[in-house]
Backbone as CSV, one residue per row, in Angstrom:
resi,resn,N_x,N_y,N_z,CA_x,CA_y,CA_z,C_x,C_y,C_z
1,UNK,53.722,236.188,129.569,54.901,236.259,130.416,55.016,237.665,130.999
2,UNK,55.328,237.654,132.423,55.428,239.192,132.727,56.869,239.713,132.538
3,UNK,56.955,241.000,132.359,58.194,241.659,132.315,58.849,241.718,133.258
4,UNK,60.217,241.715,133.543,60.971,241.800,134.833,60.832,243.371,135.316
5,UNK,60.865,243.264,136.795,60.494,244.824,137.543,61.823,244.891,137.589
6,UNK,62.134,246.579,137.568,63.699,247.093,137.892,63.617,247.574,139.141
7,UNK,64.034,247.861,140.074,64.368,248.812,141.610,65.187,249.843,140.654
8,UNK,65.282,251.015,141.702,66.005,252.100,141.632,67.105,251.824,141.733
9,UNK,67.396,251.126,142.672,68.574,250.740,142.820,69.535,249.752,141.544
10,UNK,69.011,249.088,141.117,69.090,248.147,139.795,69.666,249.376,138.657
11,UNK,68.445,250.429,138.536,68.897,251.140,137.557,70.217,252.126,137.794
12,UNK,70.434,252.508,138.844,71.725,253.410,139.351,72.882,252.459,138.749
13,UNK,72.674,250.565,139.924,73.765,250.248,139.046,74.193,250.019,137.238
14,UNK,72.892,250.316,136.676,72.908,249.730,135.233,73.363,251.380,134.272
15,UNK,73.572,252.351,135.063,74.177,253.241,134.786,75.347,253.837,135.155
16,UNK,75.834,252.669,135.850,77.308,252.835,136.295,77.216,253.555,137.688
17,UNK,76.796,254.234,138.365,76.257,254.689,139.317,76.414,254.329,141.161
18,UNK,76.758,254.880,142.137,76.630,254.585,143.391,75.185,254.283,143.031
19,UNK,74.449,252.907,143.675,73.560,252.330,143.780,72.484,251.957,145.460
20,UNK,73.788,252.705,146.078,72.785,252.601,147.928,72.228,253.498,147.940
21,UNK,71.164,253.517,148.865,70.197,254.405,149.332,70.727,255.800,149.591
22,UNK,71.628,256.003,150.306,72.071,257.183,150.582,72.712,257.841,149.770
23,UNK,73.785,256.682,148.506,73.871,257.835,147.342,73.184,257.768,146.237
24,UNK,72.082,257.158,145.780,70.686,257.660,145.535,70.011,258.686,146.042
25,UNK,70.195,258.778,147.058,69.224,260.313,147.445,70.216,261.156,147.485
26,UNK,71.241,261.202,147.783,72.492,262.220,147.688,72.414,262.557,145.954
27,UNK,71.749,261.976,144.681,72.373,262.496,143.550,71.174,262.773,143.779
28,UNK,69.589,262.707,143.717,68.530,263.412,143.744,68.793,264.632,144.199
29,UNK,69.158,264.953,145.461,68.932,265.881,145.653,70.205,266.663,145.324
30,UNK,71.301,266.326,144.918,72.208,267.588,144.205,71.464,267.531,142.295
31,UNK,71.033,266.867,141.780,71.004,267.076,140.931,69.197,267.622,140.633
32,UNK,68.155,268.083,141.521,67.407,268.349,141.314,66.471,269.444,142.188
33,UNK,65.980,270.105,141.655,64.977,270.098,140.755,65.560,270.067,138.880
34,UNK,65.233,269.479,138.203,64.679,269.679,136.554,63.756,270.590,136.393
35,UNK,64.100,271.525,135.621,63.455,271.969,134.340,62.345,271.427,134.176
36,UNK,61.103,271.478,134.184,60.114,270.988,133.764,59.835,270.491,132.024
37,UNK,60.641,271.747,131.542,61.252,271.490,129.787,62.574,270.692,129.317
38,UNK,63.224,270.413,130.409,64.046,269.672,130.361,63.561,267.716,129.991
39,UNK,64.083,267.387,129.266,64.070,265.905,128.507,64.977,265.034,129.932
40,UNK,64.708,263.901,130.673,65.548,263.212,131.568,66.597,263.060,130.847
41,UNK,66.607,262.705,129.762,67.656,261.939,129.163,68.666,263.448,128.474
42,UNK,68.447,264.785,128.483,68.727,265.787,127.962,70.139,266.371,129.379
43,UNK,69.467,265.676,130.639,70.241,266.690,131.463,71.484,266.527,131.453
44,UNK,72.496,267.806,132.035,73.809,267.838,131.652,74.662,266.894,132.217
45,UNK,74.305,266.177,133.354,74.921,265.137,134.610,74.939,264.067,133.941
46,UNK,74.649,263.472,132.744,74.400,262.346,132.030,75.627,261.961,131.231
47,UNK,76.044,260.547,131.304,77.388,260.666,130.203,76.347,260.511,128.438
48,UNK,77.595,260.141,127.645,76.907,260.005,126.205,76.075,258.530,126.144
49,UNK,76.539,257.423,127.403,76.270,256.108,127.347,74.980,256.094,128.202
50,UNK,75.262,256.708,129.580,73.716,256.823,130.143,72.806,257.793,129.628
51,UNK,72.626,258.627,128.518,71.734,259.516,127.930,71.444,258.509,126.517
52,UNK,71.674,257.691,125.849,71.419,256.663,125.195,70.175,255.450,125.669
53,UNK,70.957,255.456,126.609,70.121,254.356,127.488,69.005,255.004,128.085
54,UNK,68.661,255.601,128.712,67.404,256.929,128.937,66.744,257.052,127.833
55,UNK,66.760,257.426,126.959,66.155,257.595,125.264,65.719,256.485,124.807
56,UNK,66.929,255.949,124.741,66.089,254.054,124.364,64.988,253.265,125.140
57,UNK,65.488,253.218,126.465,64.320,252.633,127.410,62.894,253.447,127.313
58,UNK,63.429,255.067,127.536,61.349,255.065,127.081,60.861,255.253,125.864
59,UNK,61.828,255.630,124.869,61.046,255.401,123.716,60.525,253.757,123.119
60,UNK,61.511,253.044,123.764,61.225,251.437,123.475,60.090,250.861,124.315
61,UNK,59.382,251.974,125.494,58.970,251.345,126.290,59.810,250.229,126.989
62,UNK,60.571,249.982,127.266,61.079,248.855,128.159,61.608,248.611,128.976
63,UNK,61.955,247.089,129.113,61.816,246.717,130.948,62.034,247.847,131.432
64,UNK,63.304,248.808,131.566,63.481,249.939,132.412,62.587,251.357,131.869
65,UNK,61.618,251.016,131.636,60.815,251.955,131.416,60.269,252.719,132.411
66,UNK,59.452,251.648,133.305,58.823,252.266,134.876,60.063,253.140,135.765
67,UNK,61.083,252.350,136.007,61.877,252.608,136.435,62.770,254.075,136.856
68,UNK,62.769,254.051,134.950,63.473,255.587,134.531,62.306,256.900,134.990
69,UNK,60.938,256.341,134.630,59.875,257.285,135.519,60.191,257.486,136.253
70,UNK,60.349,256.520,137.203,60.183,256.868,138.525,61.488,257.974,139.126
71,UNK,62.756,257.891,138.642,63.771,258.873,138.596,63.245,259.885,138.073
72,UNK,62.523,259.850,136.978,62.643,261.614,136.503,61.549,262.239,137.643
73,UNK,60.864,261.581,137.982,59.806,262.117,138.968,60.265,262.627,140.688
74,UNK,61.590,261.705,140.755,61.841,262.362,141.622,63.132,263.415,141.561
75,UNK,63.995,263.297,140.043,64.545,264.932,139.714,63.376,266.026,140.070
76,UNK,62.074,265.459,139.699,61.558,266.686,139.690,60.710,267.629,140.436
77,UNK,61.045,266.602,141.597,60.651,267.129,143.083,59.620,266.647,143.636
78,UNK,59.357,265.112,142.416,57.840,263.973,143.289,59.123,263.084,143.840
79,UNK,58.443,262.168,144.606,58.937,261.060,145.527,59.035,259.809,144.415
80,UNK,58.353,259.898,143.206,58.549,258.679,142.540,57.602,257.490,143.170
C-alpha cells in the first residue's frame, strides 16, 4: 500500500497555519534563513503543539515526513 503524499500546503494547514501560497512564502521568508545548527522542530516561531508534531513526524518517519523536509529546506534557503 502506498503512503499518502502531503503538499505544503496540507502541512501549514495541519499546523494551524495560513495555508495559501502567498502566506506560505510570506512565513518562509520572514522566518528564514535557519541556523544550520538549528533542529526545525527547535525554532523559536513554533508553538509547544507544532514543535511536537515536527519531532514526531521525522523521528517516526511519517506520512509527513517528506513534507516537513521539504519546509526545513526551504527555512534554509533551498526551494524544497
Amino acid at each position: 500500500m502506498e503512503s499518502p503524499v502531503h503538499s505544503l500546503s496540507s502541512l501549514f494547514k495541519q499546523l494551524g497555519l495560513p495555508d495559501d501560497p502567498v502566506s506560505i512564502e510570506k512565513f518562509v521568508s520572514v522566518h528564514s534563513p535557519l541556523k544550520s545548527e538549528l533542529h526545525l522542530a527547535d525554532a523559536f516561531f513554533w508553538t509547544g503543539s507544532q514543535r511536537a508534531f515536527l519531532r514526531e513526524e521525522i523521528l517516526e518517519d511519517a506520512d509527513w515526513a517528506e513534507v516537513v523536509d521539504e519546509l526545513n529546506l526551504m527555512l534554509r534557503g533551498g526551494r524544497g
